[in-house]
C-alpha positions in Angstrom: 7.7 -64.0 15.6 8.6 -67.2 14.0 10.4 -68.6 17.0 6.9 -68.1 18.8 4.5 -68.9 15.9 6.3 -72.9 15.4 5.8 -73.8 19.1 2.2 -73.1 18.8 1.9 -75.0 15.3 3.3 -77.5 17.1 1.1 -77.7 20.3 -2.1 -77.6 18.0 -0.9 -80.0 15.5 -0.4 -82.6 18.5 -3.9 -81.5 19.8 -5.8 -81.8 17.5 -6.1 -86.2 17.3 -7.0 -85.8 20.8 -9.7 -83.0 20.4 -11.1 -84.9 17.7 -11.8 -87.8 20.0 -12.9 -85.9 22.6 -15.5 -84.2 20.0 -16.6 -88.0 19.1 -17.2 -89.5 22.6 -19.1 -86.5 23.6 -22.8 -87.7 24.8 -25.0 -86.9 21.4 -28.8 -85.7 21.4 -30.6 -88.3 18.9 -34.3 -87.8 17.9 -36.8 -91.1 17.4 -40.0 -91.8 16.9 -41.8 -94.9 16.7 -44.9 -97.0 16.2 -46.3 -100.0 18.8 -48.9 -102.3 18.3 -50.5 -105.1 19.9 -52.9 -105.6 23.0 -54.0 -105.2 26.3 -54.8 -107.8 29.1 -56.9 -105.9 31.7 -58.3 -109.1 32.7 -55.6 -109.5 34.8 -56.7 -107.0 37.5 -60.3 -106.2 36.3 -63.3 -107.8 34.9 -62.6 -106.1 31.7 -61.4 -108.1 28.1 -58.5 -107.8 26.5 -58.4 -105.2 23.6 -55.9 -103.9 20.9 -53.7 -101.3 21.6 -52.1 -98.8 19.4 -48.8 -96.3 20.8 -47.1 -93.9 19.5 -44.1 -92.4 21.2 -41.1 -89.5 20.1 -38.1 -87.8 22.2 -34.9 -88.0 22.4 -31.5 -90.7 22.7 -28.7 -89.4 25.6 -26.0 -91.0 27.3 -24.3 -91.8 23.9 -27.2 -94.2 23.0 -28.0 -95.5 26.6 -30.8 -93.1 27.9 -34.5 -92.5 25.9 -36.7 -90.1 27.4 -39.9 -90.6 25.4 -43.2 -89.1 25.1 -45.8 -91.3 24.9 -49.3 -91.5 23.6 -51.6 -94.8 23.5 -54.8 -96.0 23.4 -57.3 -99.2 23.6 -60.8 -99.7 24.1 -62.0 -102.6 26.6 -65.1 -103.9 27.0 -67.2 -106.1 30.0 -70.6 -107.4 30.1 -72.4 -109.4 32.7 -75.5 -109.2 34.9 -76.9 -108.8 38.6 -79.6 -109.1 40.6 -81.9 -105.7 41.1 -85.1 -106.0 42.8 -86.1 -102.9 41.8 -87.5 -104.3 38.6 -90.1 -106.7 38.0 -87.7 -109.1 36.4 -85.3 -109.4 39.3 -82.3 -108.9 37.7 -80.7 -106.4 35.3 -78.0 -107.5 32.3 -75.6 -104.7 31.2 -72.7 -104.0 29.0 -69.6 -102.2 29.6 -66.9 -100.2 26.8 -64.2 -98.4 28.4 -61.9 -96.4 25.8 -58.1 -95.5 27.8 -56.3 -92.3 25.9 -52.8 -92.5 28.2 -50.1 -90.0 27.9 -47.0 -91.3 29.4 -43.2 -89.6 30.5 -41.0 -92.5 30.3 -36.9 -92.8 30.4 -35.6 -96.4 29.1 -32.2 -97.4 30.1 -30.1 -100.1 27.3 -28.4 -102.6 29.2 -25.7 -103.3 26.3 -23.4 -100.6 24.4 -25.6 -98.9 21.4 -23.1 -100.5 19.1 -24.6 -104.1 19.7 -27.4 -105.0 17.0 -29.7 -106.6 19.8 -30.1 -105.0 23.3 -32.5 -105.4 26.2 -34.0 -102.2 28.4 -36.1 -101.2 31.3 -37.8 -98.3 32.2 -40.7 -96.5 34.3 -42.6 -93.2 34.1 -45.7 -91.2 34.9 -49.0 -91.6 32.7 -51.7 -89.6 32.6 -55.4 -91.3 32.2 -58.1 -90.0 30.2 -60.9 -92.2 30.5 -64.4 -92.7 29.5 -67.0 -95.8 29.8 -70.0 -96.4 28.2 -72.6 -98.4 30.2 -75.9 -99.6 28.5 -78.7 -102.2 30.5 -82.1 -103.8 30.2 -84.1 -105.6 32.8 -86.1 -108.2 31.5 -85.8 -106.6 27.6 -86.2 -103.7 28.8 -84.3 -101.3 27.2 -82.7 -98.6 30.2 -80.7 -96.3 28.2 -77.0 -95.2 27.6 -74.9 -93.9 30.8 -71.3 -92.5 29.9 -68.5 -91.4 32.8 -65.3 -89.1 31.9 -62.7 -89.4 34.4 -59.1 -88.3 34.6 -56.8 -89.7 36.7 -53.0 -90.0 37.1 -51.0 -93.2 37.4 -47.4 -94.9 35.7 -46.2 -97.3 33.6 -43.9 -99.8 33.8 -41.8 -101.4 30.7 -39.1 -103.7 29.3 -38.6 -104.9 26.1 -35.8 -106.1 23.8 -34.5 -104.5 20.5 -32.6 -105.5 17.2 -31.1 -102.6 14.5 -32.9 -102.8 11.4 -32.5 -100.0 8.8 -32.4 -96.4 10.1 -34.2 -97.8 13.8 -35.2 -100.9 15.3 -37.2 -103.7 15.9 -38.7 -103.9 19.5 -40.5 -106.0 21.2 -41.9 -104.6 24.6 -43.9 -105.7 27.7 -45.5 -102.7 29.5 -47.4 -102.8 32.9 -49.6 -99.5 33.4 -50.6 -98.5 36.7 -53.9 -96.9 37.7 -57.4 -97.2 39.8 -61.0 -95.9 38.7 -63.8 -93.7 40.9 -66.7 -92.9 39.7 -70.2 -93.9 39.9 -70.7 -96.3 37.1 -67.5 -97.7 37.9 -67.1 -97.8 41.8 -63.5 -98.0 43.0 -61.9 -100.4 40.3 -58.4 -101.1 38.2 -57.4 -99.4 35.4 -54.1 -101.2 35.1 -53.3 -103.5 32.3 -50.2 -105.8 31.2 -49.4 -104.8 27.4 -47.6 -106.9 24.8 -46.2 -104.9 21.8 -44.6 -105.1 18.7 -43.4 -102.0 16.6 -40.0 -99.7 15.4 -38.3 -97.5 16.4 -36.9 -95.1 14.0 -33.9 -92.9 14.8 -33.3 -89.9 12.6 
């Protein structure tokens, strides 16, 4: 019984530095959440102003660190104004003004570019977003007042991002550039862009 039991002592003994290192290289599951905030240019592909954005975002860290797959949800309200000509009133033209408020819930996986042990590191990633929409339309032709339209519309598009990141604390500092993806149909709104570039700042906290 000995003879057998002091071989095996042996073989675990030996083991065991390698099982521990095994057991610490082993890809870990890391929760997050964080905060973003900053704007959004929707000039660039539509008539509409720029407007303040606010995100939120949780999920998870894989790969050891190099992998996020986040869930995100943001939101901004844009607004346009201008004016056209409409012979169908006495004044000739009609003047309106536009709000358009963008609730987008987004699937995105980010990829680090440096080891998770470096205190700055650059990523990229992409994902489908969902688009709840709604826009507010008010008019008047020549003072006259012609009343409050609104539009819901739903539509699916994506989002594109890359930022850069530095450890503070329990998370990080970020500092992201985001391009979301979309088109609007509807009757106020004809067949136009929702897309938008997005510049934000916020942390990400690790837990």
């Amino acid at each position: 019984m000995r003879k057998t039991l002091f071989p095996l002592l042996v073989v675990c003994f030996l083991a065991w530095p390698a099982a521990a290192a095994a057991q610490e290289d082993a890809p870990k599951i890391v929760p997050f959440a964080g905060l973003k905030l900053g704007g959004a240019l929707h000039s660039v592909f539509s008539e509409l102003g720029p407007a303040a954005q606010v995100e939120l975002e949780g999920g998870a860290t894989l790969l050891a660190g190099r992998l996020d797959l986040a869930l995100s949800l943001s939101w901004d309200r844009s607004a346009a104004s201008g004016s056209a000509d409409d012979d169908r009133f006495d004044a000739g033209s009609v003047k309106w003004e536009l709000d358009q408020d963008f609730l987008m819930i987004g699937l995105v996986a980010r990829y680090r570019f440096l080891p998770p042990t470096q205190a700055y590191n650059a990523y990229a990633g992409a994902g489908p977003r969902l688009l709840l929409m709604r826009t507010t339309v008010n008019g008047d032709a020549g003072g006259a007042d012609l009343g409050e339209n609104r539009q819901t519309e739903t539509r699916f598009g994506a989002v594109l991002v890359g930022g850069g990141e530095y450890v503070l604390g329990p998370g990080a500092v970020l500092l992201e550039v985001a391009m979301g993806v979309g088109s609007l149909s509807g009757l106020i709104t004809g067949e136009s862009s929702s897309s938008a570039l997005s510049l934000l700042l916020g942390y990400r906290l690790r837990f």
